[in-house]
N, CA, C, O and CB atoms as a CASP TS submission, in Angstrom:
PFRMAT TS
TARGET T0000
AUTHOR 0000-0000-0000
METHOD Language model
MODEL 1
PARENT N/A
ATOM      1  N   UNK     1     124.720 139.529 101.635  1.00  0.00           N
ATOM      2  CA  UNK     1     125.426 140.500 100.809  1.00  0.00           C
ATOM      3  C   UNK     1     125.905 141.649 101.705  1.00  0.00           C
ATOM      4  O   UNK     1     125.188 141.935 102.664  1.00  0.00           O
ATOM      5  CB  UNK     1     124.509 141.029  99.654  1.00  0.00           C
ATOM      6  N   UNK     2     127.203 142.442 101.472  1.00  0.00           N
ATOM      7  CA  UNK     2     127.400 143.532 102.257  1.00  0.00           C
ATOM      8  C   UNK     2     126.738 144.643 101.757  1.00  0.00           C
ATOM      9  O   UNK     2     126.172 144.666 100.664  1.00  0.00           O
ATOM     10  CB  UNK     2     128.695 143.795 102.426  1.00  0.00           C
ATOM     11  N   UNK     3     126.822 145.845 102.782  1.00  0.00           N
ATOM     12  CA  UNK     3     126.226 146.851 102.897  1.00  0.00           C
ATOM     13  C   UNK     3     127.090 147.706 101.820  1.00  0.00           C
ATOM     14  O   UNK     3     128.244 148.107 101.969  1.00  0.00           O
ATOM     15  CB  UNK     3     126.109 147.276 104.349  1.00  0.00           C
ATOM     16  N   UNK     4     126.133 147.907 100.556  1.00  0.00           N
ATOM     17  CA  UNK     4     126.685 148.800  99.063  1.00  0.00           C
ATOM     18  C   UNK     4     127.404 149.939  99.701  1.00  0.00           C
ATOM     19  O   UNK     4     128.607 150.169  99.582  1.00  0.00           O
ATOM     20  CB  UNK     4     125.288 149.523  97.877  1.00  0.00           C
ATOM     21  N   UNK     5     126.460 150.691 100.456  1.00  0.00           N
ATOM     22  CA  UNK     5     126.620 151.995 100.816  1.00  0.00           C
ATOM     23  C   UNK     5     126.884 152.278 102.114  1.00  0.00           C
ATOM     24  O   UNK     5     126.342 153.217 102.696  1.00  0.00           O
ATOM     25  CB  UNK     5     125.641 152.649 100.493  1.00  0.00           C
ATOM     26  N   UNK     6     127.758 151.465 102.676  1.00  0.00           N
ATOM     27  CA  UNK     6     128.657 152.300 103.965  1.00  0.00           C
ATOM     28  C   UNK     6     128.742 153.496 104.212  1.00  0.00           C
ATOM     29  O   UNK     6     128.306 154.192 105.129  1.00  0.00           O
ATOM     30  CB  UNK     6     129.900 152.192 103.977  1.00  0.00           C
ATOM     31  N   UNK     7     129.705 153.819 102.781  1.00  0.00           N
ATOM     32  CA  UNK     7     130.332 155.200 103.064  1.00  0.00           C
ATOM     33  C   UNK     7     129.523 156.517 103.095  1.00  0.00           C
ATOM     34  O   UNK     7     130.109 157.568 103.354  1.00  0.00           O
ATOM     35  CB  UNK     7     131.319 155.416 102.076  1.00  0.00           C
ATOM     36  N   UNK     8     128.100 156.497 102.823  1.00  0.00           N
ATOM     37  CA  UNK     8     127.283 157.319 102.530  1.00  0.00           C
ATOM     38  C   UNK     8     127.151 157.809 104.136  1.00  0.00           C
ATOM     39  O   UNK     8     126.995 157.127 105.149  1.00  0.00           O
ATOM     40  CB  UNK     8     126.038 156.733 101.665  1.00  0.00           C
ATOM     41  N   UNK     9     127.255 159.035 103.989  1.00  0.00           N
ATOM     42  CA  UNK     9     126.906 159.903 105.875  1.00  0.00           C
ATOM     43  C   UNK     9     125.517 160.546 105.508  1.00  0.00           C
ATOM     44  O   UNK     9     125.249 160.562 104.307  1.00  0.00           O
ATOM     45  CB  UNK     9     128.351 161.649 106.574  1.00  0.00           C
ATOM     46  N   UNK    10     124.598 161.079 106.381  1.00  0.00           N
ATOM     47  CA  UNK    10     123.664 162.047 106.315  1.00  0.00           C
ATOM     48  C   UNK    10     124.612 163.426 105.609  1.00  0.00           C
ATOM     49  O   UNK    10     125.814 163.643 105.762  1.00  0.00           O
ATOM     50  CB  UNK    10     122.966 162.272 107.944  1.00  0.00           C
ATOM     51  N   UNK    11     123.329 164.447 104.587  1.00  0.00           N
ATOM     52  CA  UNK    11     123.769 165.116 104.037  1.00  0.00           C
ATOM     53  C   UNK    11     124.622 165.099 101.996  1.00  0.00           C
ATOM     54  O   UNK    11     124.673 165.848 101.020  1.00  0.00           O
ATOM     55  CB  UNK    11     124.358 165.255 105.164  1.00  0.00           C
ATOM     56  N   UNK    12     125.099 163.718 102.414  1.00  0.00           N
ATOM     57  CA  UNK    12     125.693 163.595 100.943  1.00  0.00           C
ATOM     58  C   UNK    12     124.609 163.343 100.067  1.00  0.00           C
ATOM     59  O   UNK    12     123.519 163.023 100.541  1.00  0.00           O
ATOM     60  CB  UNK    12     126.770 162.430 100.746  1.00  0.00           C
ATOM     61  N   UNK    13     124.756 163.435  99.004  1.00  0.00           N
ATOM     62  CA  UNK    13     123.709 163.724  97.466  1.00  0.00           C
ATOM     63  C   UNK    13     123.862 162.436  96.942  1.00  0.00           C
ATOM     64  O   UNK    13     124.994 161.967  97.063  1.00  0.00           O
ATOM     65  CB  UNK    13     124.275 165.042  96.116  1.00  0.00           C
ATOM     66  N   UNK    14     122.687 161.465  96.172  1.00  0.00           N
ATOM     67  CA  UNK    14     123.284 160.354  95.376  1.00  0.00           C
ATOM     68  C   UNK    14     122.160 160.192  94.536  1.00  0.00           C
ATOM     69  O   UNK    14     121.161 160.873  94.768  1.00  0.00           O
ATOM     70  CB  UNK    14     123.762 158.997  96.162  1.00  0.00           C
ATOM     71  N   UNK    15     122.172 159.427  93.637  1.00  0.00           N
ATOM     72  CA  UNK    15     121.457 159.269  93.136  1.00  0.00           C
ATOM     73  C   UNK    15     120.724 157.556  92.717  1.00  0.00           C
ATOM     74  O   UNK    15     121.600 156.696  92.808  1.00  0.00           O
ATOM     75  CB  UNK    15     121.909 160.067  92.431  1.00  0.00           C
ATOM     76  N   UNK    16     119.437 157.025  92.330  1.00  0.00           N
ATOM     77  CA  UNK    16     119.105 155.773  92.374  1.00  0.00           C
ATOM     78  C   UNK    16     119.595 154.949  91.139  1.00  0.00           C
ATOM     79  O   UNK    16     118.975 155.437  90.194  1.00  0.00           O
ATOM     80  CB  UNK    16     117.729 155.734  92.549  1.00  0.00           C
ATOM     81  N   UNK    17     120.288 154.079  90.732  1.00  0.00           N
ATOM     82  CA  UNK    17     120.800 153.759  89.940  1.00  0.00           C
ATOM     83  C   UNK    17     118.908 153.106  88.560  1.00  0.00           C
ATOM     84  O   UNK    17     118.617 153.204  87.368  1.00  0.00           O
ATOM     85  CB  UNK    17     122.158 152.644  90.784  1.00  0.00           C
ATOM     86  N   UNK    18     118.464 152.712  89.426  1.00  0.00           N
ATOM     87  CA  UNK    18     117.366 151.759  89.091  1.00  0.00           C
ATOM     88  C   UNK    18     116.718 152.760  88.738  1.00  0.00           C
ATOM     89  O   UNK    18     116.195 152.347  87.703  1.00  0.00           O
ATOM     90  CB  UNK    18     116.702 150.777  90.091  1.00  0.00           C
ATOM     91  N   UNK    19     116.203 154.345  88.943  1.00  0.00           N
ATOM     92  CA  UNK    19     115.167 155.103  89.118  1.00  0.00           C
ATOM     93  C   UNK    19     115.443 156.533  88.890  1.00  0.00           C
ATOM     94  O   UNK    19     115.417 157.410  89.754  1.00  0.00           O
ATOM     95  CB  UNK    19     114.675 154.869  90.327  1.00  0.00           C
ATOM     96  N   UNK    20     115.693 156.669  87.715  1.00  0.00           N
ATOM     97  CA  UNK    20     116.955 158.251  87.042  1.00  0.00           C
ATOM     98  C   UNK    20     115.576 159.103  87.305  1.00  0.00           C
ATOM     99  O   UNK    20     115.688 160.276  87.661  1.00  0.00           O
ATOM    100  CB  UNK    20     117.840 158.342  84.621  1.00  0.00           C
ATOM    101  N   UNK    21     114.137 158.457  87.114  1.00  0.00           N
ATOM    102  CA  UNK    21     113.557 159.602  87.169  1.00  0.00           C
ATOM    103  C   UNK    21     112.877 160.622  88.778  1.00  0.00           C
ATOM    104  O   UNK    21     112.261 161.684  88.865  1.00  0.00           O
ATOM    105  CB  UNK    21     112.555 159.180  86.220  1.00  0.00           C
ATOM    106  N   UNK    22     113.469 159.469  89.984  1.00  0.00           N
ATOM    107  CA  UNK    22     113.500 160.204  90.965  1.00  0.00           C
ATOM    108  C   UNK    22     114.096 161.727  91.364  1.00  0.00           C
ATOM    109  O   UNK    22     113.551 162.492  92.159  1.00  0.00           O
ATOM    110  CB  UNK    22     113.894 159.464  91.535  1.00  0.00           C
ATOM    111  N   UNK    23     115.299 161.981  90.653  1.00  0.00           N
ATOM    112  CA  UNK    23     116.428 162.862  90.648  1.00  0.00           C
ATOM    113  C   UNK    23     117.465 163.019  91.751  1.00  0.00           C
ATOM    114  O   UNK    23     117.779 161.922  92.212  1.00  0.00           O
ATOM    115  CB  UNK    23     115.942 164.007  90.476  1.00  0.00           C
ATOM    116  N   UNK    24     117.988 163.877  92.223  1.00  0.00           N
ATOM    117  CA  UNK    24     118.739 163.374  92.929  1.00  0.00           C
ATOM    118  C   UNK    24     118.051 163.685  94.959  1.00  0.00           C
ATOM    119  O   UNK    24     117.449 164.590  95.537  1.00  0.00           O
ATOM    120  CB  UNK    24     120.262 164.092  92.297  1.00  0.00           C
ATOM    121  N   UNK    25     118.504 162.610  95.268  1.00  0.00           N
ATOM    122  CA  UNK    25     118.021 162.645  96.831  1.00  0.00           C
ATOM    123  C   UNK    25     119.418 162.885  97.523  1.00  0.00           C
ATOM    124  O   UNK    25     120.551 162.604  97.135  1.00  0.00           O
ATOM    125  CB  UNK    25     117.197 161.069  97.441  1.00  0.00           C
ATOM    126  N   UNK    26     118.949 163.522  98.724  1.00  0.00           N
ATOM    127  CA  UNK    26     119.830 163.569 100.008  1.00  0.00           C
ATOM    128  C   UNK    26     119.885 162.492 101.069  1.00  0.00           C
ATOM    129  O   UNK    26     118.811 162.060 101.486  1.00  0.00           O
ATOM    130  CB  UNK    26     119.465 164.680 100.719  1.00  0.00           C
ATOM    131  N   UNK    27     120.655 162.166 101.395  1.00  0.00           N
ATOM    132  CA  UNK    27     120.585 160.909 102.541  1.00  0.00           C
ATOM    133  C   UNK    27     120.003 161.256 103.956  1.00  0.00           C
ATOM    134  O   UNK    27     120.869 162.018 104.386  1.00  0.00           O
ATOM    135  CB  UNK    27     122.128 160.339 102.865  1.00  0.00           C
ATOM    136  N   UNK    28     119.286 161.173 104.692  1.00  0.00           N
ATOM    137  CA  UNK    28     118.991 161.571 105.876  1.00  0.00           C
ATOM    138  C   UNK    28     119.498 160.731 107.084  1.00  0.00           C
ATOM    139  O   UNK    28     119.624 161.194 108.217  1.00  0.00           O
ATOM    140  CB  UNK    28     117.689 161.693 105.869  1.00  0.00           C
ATOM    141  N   UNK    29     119.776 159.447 106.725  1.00  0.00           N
ATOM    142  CA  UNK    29     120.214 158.558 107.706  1.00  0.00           C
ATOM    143  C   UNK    29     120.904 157.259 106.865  1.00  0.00           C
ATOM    144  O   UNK    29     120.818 157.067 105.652  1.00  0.00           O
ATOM    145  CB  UNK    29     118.911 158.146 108.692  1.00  0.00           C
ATOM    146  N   UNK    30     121.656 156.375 107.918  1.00  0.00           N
ATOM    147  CA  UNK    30     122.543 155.340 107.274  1.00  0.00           C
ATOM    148  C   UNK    30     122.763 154.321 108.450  1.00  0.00           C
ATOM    149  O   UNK    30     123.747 154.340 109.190  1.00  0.00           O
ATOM    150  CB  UNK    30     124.020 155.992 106.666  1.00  0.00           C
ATOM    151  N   UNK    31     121.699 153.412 108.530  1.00  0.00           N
ATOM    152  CA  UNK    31     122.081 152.646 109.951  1.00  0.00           C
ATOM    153  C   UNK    31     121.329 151.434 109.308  1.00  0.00           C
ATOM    154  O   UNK    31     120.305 151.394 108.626  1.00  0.00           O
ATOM    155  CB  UNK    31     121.414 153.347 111.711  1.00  0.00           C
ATOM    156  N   UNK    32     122.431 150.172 109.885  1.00  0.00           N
ATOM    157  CA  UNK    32     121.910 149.252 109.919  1.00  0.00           C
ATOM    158  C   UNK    32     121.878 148.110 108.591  1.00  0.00           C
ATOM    159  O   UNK    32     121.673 146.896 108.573  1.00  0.00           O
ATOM    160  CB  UNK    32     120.896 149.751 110.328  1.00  0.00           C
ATOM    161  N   UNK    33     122.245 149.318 107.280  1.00  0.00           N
ATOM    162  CA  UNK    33     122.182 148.547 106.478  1.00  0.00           C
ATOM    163  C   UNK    33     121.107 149.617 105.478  1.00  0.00           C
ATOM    164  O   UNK    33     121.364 149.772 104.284  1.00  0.00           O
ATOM    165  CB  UNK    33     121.779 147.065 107.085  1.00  0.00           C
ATOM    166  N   UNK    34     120.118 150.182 106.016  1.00  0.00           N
ATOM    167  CA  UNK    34     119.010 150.840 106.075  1.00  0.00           C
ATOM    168  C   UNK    34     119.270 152.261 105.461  1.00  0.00           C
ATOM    169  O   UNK    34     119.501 153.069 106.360  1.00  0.00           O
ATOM    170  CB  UNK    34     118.525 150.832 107.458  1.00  0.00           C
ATOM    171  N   UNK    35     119.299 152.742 104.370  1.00  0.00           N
ATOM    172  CA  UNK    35     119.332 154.150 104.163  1.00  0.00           C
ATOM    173  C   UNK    35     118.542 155.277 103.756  1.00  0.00           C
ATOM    174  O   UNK    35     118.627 155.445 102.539  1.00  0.00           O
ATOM    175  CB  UNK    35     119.975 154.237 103.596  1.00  0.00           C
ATOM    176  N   UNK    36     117.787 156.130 104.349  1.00  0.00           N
ATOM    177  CA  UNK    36     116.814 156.705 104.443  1.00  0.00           C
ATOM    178  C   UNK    36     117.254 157.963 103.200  1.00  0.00           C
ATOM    179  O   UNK    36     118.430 158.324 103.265  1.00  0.00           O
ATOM    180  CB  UNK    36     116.507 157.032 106.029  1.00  0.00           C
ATOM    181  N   UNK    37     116.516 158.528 102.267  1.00  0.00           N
ATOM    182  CA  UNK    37     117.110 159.098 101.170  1.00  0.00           C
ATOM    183  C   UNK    37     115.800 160.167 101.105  1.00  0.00           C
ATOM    184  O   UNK    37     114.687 159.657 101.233  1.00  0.00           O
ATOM    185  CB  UNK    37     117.495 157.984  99.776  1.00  0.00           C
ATOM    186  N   UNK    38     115.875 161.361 100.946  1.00  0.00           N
ATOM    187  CA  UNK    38     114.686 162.135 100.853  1.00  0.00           C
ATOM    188  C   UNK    38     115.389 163.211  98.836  1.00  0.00           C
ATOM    189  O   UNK    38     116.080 164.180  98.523  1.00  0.00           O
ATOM    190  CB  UNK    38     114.482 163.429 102.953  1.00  0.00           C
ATOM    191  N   UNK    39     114.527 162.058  98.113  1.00  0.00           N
ATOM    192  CA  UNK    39     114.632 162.603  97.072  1.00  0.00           C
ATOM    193  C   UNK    39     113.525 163.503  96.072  1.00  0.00           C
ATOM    194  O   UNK    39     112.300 163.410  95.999  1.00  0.00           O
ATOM    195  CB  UNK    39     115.063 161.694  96.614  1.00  0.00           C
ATOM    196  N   UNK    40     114.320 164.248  95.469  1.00  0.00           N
ATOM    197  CA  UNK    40     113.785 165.944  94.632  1.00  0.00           C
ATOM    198  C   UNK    40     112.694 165.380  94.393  1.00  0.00           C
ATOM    199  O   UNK    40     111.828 165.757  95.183  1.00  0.00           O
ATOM    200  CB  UNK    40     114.583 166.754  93.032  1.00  0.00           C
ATOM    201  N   UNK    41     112.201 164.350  93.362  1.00  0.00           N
ATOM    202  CA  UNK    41     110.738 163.828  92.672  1.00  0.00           C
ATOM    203  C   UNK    41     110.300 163.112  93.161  1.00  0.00           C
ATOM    204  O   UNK    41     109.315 162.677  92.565  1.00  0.00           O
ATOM    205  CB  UNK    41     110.579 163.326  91.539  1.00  0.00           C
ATOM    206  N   UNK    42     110.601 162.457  94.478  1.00  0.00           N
ATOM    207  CA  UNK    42     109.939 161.221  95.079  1.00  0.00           C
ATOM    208  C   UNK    42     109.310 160.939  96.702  1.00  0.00           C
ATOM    209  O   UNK    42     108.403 160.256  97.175  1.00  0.00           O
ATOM    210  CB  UNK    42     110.974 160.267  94.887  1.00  0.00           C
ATOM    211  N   UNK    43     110.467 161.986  97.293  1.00  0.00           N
ATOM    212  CA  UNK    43     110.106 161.927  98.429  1.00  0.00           C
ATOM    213  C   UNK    43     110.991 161.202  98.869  1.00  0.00           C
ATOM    214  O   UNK    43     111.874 160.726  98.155  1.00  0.00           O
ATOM    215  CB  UNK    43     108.958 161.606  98.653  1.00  0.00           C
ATOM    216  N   UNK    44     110.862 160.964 100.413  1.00  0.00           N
ATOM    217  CA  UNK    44     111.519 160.176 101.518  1.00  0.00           C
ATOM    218  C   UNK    44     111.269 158.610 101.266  1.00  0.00           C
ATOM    219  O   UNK    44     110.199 158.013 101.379  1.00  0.00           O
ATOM    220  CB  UNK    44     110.904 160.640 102.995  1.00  0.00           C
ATOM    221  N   UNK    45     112.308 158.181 100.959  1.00  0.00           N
ATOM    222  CA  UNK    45     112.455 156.509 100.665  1.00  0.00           C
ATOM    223  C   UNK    45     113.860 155.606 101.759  1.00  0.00           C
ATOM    224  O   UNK    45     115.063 155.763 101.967  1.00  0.00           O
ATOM    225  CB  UNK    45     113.000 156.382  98.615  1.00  0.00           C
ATOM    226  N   UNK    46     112.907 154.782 102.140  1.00  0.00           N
ATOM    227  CA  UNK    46     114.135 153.618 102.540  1.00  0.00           C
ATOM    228  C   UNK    46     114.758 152.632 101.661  1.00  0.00           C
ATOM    229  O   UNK    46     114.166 151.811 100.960  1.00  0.00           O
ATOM    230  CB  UNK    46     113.670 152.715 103.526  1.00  0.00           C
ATOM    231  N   UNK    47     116.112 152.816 101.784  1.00  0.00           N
ATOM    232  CA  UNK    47     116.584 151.484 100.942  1.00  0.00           C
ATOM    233  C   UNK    47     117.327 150.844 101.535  1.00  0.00           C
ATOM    234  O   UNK    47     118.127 151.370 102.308  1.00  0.00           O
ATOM    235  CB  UNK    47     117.224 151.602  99.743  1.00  0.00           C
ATOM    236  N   UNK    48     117.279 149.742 101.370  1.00  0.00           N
ATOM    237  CA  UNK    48     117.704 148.678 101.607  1.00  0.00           C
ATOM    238  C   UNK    48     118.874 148.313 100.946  1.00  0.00           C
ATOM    239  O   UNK    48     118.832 147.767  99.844  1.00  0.00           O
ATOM    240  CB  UNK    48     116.853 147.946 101.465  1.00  0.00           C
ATOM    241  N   UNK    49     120.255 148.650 101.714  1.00  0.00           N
ATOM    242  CA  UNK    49     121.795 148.967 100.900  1.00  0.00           C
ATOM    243  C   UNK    49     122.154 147.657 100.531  1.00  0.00           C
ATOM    244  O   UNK    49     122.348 147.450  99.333  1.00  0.00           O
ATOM    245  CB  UNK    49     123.165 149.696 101.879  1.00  0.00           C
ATOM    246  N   UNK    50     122.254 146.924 101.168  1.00  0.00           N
ATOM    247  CA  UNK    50     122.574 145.325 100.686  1.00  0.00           C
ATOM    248  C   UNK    50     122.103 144.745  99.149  1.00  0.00           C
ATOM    249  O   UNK    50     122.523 143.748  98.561  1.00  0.00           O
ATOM    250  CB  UNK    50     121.741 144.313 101.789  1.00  0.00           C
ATOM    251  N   UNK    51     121.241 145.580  98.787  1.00  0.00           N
ATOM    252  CA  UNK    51     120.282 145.061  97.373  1.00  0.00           C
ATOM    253  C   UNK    51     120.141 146.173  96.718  1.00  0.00           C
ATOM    254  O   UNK    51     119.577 145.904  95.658  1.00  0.00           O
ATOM    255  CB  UNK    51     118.699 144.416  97.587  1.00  0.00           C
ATOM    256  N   UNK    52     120.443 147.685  96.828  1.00  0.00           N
ATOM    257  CA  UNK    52     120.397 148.610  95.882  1.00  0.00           C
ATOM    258  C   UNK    52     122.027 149.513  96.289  1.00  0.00           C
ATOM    259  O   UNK    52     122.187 149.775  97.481  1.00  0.00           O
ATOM    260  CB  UNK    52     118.772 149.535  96.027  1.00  0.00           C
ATOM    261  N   UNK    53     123.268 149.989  95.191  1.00  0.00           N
ATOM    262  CA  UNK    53     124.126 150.418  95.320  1.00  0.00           C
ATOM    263  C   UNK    53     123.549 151.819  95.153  1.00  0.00           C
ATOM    264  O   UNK    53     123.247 151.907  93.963  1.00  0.00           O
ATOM    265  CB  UNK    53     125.072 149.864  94.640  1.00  0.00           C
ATOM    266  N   UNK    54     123.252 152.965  95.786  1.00  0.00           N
ATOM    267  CA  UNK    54     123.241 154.167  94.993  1.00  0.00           C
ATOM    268  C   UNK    54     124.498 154.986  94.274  1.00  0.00           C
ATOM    269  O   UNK    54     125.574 154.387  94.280  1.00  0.00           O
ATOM    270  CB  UNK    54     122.679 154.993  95.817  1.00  0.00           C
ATOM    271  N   UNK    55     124.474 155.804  93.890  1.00  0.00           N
ATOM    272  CA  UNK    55     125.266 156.433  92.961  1.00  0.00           C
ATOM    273  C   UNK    55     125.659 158.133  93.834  1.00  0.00           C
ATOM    274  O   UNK    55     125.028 159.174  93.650  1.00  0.00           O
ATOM    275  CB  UNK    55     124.264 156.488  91.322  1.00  0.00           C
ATOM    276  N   UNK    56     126.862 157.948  94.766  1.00  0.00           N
ATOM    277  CA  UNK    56     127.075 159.310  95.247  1.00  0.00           C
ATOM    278  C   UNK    56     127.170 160.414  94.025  1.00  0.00           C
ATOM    279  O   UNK    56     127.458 160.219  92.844  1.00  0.00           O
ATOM    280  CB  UNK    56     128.424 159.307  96.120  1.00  0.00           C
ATOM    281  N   UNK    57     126.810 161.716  94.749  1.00  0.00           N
ATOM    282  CA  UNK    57     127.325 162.561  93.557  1.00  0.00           C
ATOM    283  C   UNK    57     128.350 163.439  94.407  1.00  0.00           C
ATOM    284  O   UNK    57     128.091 163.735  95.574  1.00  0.00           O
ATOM    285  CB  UNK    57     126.035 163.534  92.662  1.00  0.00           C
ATOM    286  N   UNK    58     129.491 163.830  93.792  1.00  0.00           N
ATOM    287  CA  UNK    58     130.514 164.227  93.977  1.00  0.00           C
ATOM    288  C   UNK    58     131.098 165.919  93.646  1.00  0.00           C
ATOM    289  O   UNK    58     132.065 166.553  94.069  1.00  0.00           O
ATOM    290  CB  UNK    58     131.038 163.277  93.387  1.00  0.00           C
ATOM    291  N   UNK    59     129.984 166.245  92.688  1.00  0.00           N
ATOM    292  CA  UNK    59     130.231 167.275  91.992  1.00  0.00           C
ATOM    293  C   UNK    59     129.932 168.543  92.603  1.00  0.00           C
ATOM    294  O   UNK    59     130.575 169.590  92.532  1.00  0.00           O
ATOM    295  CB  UNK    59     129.654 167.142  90.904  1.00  0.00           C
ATOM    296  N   UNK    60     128.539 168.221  93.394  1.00  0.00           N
ATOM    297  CA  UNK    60     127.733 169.749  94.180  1.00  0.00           C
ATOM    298  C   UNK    60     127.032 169.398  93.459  1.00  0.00           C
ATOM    299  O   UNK    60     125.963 169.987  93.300  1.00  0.00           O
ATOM    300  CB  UNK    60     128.135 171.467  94.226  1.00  0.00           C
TER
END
């Protein structure tokens, strides 16, 4: 499968499609396929872009 989330850079805001009650995380890294997300209720999580799309937020 390709990589959901290419376009995601360190810094941009998104949110987990699967997991509304995390809230929203910041991306810290984007390599490999691999996206490192340090979110408000959850903490620092890896995901695995090929198998989860996140949800940029666009707004601020």
């Amino acid at each position: 499968m390709e990589d959901l989330n290419a376009i995601l850079s360190p810094g941009m805001f998104v949110l987990h499609p699967n997991q509304p009650d995390w809230g929203r995380g910041q991306v810290q890294s984007n390599v490999n396929a691999r996206v490192t997300v340090n979110f408000r209720d959850q903490g620092k999580v890896v995901i695995d872009s090929t198998r989860v799309a996140l949800v940029p937020i666009f707004d601020g």
